[in-house]
N, C-alpha and C positions, 0 to 999 in steps of 0.2 A: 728361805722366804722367797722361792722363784715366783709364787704367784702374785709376789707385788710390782712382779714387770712389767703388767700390763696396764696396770694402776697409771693414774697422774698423782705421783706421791707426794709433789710439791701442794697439791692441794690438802692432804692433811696437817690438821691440827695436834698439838701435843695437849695429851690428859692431866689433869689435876690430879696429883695422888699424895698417899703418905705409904712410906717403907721404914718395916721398921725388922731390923736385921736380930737375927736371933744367934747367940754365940757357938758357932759350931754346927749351925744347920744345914743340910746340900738342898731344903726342899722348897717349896716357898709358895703358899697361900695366895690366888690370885682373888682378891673379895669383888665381887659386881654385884652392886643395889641396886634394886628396885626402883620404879618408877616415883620418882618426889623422892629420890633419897641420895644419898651423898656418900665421899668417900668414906666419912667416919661413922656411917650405919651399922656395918655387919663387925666391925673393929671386935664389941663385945662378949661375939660369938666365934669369932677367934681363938679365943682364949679356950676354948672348951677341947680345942685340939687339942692342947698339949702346946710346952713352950718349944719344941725343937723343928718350928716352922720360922720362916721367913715370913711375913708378908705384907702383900703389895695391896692394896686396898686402891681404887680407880672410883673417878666422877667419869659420869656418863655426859660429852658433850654438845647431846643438843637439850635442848630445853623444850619444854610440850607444858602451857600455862606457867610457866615460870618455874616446873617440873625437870630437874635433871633427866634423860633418860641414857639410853649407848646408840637407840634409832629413832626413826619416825615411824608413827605408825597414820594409819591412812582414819580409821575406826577403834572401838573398841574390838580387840581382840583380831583386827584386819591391820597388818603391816608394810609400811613400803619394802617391799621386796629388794628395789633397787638402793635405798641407802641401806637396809641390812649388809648390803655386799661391801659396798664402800666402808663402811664402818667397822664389819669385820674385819676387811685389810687394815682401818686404821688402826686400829687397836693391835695388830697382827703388829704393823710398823712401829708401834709404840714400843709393845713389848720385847721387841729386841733392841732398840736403843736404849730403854732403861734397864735393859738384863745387864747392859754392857757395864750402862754408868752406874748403878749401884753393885756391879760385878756379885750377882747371883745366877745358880744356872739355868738357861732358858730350860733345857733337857728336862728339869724336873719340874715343873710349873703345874699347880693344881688348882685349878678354876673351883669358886665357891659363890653360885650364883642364886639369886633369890626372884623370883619372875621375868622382869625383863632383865635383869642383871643374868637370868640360868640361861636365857634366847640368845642373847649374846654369847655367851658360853658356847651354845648349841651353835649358833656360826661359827666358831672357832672348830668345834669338831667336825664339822659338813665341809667348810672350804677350807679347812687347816691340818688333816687328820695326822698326827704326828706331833702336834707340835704340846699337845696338853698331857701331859704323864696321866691324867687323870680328871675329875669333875665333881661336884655335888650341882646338882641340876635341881633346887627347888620349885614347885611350883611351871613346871616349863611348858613351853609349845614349842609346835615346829619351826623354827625360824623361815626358811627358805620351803615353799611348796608350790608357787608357779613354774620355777623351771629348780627340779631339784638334782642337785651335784650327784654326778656319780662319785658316794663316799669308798674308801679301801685306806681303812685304817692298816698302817704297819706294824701298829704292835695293840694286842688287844688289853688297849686303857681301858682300866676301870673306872664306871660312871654310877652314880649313886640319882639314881631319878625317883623322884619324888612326886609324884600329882596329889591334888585335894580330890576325894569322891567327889565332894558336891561345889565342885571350883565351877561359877558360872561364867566363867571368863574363856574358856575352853571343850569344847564336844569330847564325852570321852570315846567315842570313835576315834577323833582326830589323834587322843592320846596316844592310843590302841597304834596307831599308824605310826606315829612317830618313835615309841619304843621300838618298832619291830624295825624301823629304818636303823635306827642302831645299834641293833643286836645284827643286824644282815651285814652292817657295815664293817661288822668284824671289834665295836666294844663290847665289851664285858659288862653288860646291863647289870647292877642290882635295883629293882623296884621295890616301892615302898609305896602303896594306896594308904594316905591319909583319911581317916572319918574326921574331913577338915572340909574349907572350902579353899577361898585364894588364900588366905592368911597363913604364916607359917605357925606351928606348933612344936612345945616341947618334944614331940616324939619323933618331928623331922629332926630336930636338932639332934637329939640322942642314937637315932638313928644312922644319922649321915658321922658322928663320931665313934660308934661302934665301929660303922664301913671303914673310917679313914683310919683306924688302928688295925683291922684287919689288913688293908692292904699297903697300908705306908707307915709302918711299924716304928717306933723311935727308934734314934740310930743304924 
């Protein structure tokens, strides 16, 4: 976690969550909802993994209309750039003090993220690249593209990215850019073009649990 040195870490907050441990598991589900959603959104889509996951399900703490999110955003579809960063560190800091106190391993952590819960995600892989064994990226954009990190992933995680065709939340140029940011950064892109829009669909879900049994196999 060297890059939270340059942080004021006293200024972070600790996140609402639920952990729900699984008997004999090493891996462990990181859930991030959506915008207006909560830690116990994606809980039910959990289950579709398979039970030999941990996981850790996360409220996003700032609020946008009385709307959970994990940042701020400035517009639709237009982000503050600058708390994206902070926020990833925070949650960066979170997630090794609750690896500790619920003693699961940070090494194996897989983010399961559904719009802005998958952006979040996406800061995690941009300023954190190492620390996510892996990702389901629903619905995503580029978090970071005013000043974007030089990414150099050290082991090439597998990411399940997901866009809607006709997602009006997002340019698919701008898609176009951000999958190839990280397939260049060194993950292991699998894509998935939804005939959806922002909404998630059965075939993401089916999708993204083919991905996670090909590549995080039970036991």
């Amino acid at each position: 976690m060297h890059k939270l040195l340059s942080m004021n870490t006293a200024a972070f907050k600790p996140l609402t969550y639920i952990y729900q441990p699984a008997p004999g598991a090493t891996r462990t589900l990181l859930l991030l909802h959506g915008t207006g959603g909560d830690e116990r959104d994606l809980l039910p889509l959990a289950a579709h993994f398979g039970i030999g996951f941990n996981v850790l399900s996360v409220r996003g703490n700032v609020q946008e209309g009385g709307m959970p999110r994990f940042f701020r955003r400035l517009g639709m579809g237009v982000f503050d750039e600058a708390d994206v960063v902070f926020r990833t560190h925070e949650l960066a800091d979170f997630l090794s003090k609750v690896a500790e106190q619920e003693r699961f391993d940070l090494t194996q952590l897989i983010a399961v993220g559904y719009s802005n819960g998958a952006n979040i995600a996406g800061g995690l892989l941009m300023l954190y690249p190492g620390l996510l064994a892996g990702a389901v990226l629903w619905r995503p954009m580029q978090p970071l593209v005013q000043e974007v990190p030089l990414v150099v992933a050290p082991q090439p995680a597998p990411v399940y990215f997901a866009a809607g065709q006709h997602d009006p939340t997002v340019r698919p140029a701008a898609t176009e850019v951000y999958a190839a940011l990280l397939v260049q950064a060194g993950y292991q892109l699998t894509r998935h073009d939804a005939l959806a829009g922002h909404n998630l669909t059965q075939a993401d879900l089916e999708g993204a649990v083919v991905w996670m049994t090909k590549n995080f196999p039970a036991g």
